[in-house]
DRENPA-3360 file (N, C-alpha, C; in nm, 2 decimals, always signed):
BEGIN
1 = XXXXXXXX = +8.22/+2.21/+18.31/+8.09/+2.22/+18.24/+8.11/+2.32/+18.13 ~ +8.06/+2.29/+17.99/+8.11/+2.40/+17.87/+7.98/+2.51/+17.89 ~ +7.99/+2.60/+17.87/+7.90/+2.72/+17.82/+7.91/+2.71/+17.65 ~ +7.82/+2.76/+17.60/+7.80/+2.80/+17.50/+7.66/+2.90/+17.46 ~ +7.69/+2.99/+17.33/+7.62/+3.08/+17.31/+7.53/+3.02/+17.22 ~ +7.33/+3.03/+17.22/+7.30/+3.01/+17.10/+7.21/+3.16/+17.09 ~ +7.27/+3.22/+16.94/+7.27/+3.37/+16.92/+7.19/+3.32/+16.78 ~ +7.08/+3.43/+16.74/+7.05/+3.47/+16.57/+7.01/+3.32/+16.49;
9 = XXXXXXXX = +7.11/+3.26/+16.44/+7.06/+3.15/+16.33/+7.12/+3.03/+16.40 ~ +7.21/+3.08/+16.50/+7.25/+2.92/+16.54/+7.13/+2.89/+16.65 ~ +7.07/+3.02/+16.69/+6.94/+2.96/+16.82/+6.81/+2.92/+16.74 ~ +6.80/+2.95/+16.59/+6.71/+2.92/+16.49/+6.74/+2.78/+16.48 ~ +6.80/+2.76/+16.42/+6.88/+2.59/+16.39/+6.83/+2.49/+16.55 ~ +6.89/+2.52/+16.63/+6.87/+2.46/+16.79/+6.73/+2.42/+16.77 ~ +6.66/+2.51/+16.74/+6.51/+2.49/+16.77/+6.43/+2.40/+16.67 ~ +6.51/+2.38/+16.55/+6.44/+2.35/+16.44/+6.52/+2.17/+16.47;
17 = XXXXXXXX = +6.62/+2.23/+16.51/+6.64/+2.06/+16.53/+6.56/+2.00/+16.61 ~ +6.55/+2.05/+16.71/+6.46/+1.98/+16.85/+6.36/+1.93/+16.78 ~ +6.27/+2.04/+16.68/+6.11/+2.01/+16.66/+6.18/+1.93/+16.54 ~ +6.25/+1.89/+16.45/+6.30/+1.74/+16.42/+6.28/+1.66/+16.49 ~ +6.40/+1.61/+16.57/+6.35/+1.52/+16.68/+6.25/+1.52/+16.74 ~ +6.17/+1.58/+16.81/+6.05/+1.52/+16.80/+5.98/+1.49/+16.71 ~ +5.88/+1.57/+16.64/+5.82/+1.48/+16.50/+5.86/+1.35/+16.46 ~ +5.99/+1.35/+16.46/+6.03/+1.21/+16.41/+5.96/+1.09/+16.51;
25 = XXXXXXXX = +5.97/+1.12/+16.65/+5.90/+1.01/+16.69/+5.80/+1.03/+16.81 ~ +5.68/+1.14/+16.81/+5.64/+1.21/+16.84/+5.52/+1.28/+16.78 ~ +5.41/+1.26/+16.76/+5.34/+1.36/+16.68/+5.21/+1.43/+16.79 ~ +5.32/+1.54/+16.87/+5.22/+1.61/+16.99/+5.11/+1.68/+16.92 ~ +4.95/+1.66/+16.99/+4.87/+1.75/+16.96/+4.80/+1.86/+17.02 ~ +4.91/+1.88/+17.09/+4.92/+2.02/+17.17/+5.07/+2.02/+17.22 ~ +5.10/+2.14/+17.17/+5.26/+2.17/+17.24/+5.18/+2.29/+17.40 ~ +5.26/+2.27/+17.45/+5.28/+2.34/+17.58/+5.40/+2.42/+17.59;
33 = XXXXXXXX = +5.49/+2.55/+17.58/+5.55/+2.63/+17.60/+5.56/+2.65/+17.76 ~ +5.67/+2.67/+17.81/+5.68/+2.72/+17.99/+5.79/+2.85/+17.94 ~ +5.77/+2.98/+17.98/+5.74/+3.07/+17.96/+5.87/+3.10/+18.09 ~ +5.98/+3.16/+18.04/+5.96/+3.27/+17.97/+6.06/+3.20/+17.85 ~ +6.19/+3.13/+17.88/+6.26/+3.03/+17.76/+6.20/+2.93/+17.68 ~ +6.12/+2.87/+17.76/+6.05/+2.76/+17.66/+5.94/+2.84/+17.55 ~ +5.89/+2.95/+17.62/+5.80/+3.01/+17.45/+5.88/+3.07/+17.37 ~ +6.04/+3.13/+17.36/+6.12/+3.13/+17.29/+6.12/+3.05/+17.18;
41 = XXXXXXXX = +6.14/+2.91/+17.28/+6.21/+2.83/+17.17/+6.04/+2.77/+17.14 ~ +5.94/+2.74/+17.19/+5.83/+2.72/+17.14/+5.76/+2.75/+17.03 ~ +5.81/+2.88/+17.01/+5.73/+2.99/+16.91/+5.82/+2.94/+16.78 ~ +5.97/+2.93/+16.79/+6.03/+2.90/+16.66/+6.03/+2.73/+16.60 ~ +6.01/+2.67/+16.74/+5.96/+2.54/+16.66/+5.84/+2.51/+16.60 ~ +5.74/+2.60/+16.69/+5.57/+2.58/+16.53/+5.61/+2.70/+16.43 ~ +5.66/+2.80/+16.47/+5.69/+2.83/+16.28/+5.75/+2.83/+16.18 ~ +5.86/+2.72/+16.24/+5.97/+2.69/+16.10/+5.90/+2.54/+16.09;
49 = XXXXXXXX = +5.88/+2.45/+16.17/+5.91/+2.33/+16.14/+5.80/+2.28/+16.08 ~ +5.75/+2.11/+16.10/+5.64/+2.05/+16.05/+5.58/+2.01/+16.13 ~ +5.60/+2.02/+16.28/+5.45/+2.04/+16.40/+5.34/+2.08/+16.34 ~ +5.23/+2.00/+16.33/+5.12/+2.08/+16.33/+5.01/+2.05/+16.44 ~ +5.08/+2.09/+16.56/+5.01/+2.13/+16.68/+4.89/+2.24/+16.74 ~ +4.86/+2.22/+16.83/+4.78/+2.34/+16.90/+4.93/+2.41/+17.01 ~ +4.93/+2.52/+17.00/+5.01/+2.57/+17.09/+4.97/+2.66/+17.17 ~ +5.03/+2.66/+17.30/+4.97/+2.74/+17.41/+5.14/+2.78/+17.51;
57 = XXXXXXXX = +5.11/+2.85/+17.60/+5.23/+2.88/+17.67/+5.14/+2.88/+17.85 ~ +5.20/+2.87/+17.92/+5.21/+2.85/+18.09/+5.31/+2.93/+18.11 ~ +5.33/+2.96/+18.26/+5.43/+3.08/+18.29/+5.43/+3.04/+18.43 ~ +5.52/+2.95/+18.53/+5.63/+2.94/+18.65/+5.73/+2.97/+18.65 ~ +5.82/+3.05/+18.77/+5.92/+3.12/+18.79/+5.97/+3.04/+18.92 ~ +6.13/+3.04/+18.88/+6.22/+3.01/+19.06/+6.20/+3.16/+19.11 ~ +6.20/+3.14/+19.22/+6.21/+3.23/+19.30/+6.32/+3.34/+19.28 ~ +6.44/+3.27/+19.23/+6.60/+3.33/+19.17/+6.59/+3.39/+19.05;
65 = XXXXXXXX = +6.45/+3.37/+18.98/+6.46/+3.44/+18.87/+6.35/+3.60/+18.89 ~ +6.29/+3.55/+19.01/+6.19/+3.73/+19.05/+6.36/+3.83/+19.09 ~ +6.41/+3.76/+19.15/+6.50/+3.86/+19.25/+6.59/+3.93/+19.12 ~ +6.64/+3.79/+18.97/+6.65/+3.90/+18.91/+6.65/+4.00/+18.83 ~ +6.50/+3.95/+18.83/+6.41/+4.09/+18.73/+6.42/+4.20/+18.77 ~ +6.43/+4.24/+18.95/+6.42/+4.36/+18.99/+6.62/+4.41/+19.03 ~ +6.65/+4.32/+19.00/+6.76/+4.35/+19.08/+6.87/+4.46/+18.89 ~ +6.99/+4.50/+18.91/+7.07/+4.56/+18.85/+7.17/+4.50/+18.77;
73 = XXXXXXXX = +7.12/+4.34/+18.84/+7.28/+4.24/+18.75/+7.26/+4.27/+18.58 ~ +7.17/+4.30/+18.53/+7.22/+4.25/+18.40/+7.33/+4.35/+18.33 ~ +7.33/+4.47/+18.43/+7.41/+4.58/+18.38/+7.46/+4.60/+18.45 ~ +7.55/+4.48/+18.49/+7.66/+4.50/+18.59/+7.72/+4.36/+18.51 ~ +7.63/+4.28/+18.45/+7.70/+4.14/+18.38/+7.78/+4.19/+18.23 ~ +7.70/+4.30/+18.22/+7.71/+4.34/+18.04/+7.87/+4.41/+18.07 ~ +7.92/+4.41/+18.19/+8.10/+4.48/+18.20/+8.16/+4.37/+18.22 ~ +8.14/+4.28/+18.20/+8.23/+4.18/+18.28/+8.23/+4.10/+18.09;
81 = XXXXXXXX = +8.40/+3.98/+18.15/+8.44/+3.96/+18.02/+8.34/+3.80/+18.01 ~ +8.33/+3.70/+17.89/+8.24/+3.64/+17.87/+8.29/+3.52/+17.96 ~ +8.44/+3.53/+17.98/+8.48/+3.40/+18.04/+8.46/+3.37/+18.17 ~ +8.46/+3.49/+18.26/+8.42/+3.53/+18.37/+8.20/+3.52/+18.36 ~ +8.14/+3.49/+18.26/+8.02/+3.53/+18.28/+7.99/+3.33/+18.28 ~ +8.09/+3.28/+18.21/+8.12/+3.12/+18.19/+8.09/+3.08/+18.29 ~ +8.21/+3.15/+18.37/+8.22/+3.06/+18.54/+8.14/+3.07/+18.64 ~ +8.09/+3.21/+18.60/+7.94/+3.22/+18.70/+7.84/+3.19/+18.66;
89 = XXXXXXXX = +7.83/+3.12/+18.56/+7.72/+3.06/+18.52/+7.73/+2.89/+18.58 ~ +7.88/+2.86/+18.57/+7.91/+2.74/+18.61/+7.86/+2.73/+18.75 ~ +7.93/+2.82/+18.84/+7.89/+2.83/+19.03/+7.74/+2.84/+19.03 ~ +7.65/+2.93/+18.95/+7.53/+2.93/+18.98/+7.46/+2.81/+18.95 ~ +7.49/+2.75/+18.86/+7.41/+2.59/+18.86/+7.48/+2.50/+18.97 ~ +7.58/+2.50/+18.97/+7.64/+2.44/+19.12/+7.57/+2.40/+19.26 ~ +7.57/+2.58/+19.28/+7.44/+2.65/+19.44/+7.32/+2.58/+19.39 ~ +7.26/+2.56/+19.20/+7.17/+2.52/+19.25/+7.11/+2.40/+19.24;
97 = XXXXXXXX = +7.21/+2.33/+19.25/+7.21/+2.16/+19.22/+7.24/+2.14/+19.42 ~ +7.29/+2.20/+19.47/+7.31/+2.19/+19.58/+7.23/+2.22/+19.64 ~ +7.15/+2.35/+19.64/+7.04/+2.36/+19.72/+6.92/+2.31/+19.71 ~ +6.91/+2.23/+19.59/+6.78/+2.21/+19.60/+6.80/+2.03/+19.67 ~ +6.92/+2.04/+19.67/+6.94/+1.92/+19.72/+6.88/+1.91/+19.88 ~ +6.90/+2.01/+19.96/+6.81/+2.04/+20.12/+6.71/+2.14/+20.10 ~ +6.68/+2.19/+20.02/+6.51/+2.33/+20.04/+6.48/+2.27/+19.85 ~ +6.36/+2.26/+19.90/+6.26/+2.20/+19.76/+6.24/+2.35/+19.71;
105 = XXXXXXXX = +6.28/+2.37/+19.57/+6.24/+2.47/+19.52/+6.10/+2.57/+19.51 ~ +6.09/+2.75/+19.52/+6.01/+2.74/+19.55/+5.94/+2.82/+19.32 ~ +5.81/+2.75/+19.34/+5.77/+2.86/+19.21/+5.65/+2.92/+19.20 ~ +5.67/+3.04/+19.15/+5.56/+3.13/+19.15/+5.49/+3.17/+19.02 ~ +5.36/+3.18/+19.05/+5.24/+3.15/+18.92/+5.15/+3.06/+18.94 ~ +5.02/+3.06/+18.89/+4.98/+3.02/+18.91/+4.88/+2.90/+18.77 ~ +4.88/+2.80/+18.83/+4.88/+2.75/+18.68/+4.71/+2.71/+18.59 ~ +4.66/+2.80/+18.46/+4.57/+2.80/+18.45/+4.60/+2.74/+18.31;
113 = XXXXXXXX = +4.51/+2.74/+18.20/+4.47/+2.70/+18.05/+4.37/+2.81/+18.03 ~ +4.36/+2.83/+17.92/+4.26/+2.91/+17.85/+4.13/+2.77/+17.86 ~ +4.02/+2.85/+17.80/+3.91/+2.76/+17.79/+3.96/+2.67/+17.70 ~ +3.96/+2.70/+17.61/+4.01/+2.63/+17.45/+4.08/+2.47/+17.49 ~ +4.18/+2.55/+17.54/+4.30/+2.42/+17.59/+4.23/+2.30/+17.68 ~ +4.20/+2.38/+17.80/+4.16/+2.31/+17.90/+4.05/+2.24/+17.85 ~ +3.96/+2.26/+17.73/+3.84/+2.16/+17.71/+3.95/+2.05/+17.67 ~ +4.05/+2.06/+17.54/+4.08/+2.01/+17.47/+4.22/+1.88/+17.58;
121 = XXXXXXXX = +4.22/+1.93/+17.66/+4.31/+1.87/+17.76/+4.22/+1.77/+17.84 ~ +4.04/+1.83/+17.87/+3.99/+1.75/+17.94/+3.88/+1.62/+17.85 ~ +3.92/+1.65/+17.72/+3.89/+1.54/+17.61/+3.97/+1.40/+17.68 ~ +4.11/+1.43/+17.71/+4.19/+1.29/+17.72/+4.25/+1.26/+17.63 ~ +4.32/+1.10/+17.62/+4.39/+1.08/+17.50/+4.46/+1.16/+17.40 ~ +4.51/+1.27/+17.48/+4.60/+1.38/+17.37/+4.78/+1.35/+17.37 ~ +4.84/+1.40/+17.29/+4.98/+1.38/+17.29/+5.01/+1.49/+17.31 ~ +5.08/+1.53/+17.46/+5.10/+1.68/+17.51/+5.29/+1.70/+17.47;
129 = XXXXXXXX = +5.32/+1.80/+17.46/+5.46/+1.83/+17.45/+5.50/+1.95/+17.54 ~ +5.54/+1.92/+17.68/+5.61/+2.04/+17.71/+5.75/+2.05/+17.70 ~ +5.77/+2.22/+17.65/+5.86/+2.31/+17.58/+5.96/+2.35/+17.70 ~ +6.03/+2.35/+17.74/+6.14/+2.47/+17.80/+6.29/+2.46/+17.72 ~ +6.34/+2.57/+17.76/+6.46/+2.61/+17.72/+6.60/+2.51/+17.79 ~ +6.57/+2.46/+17.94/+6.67/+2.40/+18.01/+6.59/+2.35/+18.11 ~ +6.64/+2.23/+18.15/+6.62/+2.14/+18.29/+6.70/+2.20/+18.42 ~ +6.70/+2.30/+18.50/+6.78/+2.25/+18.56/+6.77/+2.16/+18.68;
137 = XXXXXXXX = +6.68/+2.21/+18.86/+6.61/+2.10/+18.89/+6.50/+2.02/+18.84 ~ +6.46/+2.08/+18.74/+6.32/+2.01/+18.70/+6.16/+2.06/+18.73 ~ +6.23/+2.12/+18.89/+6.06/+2.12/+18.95/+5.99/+2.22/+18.85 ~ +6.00/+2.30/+18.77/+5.91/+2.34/+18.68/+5.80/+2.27/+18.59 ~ +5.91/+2.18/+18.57/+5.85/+2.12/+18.45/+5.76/+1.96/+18.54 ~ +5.78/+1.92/+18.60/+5.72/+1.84/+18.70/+5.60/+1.91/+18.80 ~ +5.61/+2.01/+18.85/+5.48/+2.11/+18.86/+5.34/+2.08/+18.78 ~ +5.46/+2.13/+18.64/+5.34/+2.13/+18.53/+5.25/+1.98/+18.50;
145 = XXXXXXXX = +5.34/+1.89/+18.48/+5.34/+1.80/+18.42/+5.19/+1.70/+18.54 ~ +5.28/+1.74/+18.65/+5.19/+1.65/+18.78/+5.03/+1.70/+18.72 ~ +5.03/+1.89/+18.73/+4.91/+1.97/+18.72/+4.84/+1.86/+18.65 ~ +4.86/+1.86/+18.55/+4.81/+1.81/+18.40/+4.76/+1.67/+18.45 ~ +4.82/+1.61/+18.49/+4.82/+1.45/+18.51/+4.69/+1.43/+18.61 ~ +4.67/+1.54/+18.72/+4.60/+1.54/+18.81/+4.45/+1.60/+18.78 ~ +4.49/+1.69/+18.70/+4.34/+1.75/+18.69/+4.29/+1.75/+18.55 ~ +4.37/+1.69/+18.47/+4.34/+1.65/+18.30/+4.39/+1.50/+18.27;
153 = XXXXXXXX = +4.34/+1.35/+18.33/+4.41/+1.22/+18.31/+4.37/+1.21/+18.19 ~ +4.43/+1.12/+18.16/+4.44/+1.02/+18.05/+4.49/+1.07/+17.91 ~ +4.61/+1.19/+17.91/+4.68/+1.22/+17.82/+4.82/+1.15/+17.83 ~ +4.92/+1.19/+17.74/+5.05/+1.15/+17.74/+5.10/+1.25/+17.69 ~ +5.25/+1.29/+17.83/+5.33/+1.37/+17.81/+5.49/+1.39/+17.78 ~ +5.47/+1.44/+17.68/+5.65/+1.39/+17.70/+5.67/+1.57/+17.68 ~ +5.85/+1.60/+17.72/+5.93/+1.71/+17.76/+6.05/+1.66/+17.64 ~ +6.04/+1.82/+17.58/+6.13/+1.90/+17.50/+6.24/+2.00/+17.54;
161 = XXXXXXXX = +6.34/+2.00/+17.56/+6.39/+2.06/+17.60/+6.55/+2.10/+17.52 ~ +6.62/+2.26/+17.53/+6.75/+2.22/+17.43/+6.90/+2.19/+17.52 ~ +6.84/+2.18/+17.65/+6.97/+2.13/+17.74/+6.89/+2.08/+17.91 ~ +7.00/+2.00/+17.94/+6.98/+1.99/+18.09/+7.10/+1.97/+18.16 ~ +7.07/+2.08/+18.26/+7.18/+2.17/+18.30/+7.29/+2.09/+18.48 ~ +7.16/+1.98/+18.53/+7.17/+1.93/+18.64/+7.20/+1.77/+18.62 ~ +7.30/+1.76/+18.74/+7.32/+1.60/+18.69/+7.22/+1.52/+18.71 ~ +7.10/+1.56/+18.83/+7.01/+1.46/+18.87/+6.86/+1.52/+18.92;
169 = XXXXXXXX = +6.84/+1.56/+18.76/+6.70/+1.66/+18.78/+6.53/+1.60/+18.84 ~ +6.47/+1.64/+18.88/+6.37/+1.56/+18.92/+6.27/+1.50/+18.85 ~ +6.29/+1.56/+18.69/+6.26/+1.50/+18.60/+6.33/+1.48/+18.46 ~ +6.32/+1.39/+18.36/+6.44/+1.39/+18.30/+6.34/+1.43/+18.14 ~ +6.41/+1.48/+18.03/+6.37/+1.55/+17.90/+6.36/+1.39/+17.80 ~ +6.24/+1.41/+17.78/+6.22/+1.29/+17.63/+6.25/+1.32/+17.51 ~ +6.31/+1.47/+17.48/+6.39/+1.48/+17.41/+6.46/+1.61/+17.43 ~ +6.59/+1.58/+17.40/+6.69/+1.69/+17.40/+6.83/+1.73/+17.31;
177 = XXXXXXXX = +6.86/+1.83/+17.31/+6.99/+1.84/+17.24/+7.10/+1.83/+17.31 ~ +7.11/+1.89/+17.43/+7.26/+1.87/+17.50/+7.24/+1.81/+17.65 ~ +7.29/+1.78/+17.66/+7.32/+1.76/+17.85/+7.48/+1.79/+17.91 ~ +7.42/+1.83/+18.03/+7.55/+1.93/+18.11/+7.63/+2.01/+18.04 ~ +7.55/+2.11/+17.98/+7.61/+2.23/+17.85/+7.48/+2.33/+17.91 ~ +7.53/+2.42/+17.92/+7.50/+2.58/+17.98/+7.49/+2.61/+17.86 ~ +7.38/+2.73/+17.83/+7.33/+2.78/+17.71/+7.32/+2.94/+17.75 ~ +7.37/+2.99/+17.65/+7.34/+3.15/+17.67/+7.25/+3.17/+17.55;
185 = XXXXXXXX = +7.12/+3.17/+17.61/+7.03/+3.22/+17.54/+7.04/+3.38/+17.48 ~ +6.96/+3.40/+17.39/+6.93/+3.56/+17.37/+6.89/+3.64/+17.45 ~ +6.79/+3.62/+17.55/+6.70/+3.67/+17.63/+6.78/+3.68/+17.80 ~ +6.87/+3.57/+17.81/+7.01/+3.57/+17.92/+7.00/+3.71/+17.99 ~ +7.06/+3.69/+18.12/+7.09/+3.85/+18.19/+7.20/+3.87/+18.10 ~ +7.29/+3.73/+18.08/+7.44/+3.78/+18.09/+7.44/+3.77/+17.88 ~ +7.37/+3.76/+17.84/+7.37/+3.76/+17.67/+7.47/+3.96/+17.65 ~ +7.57/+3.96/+17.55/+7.58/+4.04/+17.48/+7.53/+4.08/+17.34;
% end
């Protein structure tokens, strides 16, 4: 599986492509952001591109990503060489293509809308777009997506995304830039 870095103008470009492709066959009237990568790249595709959406952001977490906020890796990643941060990026999608294969992921947050949104969600008939950074099992963005479907019907949603990272995620991206390509974001533990 390749890694790759998207840093400064080449993570500018990534994003402006995406909100390309979509527009092109796509005109969401509401983007949805999932937080904390997807408002990354959320935020640069309504302000470069030709979206002219309503934008909002949501916030679910794996459980692998609380442990590590508090934990010391990122300054323990920032000594190690990039090829070495490759491969452990490689093993860790591995474990987690594997595990979620026997224990269903777990995520934390809780999922709300502002008033604004949620009226405008409970209109119906809207073109939603959720945002993330990468697929890997999915259940984030399926979380969301179910929420939505269940307590706001009669919209359509399609998923943006600039990679997906698992061979057989539980949901798949309506539009994307890469598949089975690891992305070192800016915001990365392991980013230099």
């Amino acid at each position: 599986m390749k890694v790759i870095n998207l840093f400064g103008h080449d993570f500018d470009y990534a994003c402006n492509l995406l909100a390309q492709k979509v527009s092109e066959l796509y005109n969401a009237d509401l983007v949805i952001a999932v937080l904390t990568g997807g408002g990354y790249i959320g935020r640069v595709m309504m302000k470069n591109s030709c979206m002219k959406a309503i934008y909002t952001e949501v916030k679910l977490q794996r459980g692998s990503t609380k442990a590590k906020e508090v934990s010391h890796l990122k300054a323990v990643l920032q000594f190690l060489p990039e090829c070495v941060l490759n491969i452990l990026r490689v093993i860790e999608v591995e474990l987690l293509e594997l595990k979620a294969k026997f224990v269903k992921p777990n995520r934390y947050g809780t999922l709300s809308f502002p008033e604004d949104i949620a009226s405008i969600l409970q209109e119906g008939n809207r073109k939603i777009l959720l945002v993330d950074d990468c697929i890997d099992t999915g259940y984030t963005l399926k979380l969301i997506k179910e929420f939505i479907e269940k307590h706001y019907p009669g919209n359509e949603i399609k998923i943006a995304v600039v990679t997906t990272a698992h061979r057989h995620p539980v949901i798949k991206a309506d539009f994307q830039l890469y598949k089975r390509v690891l992305i070192r974001f800016p915001w990365a533990y392991d980013a230099k």
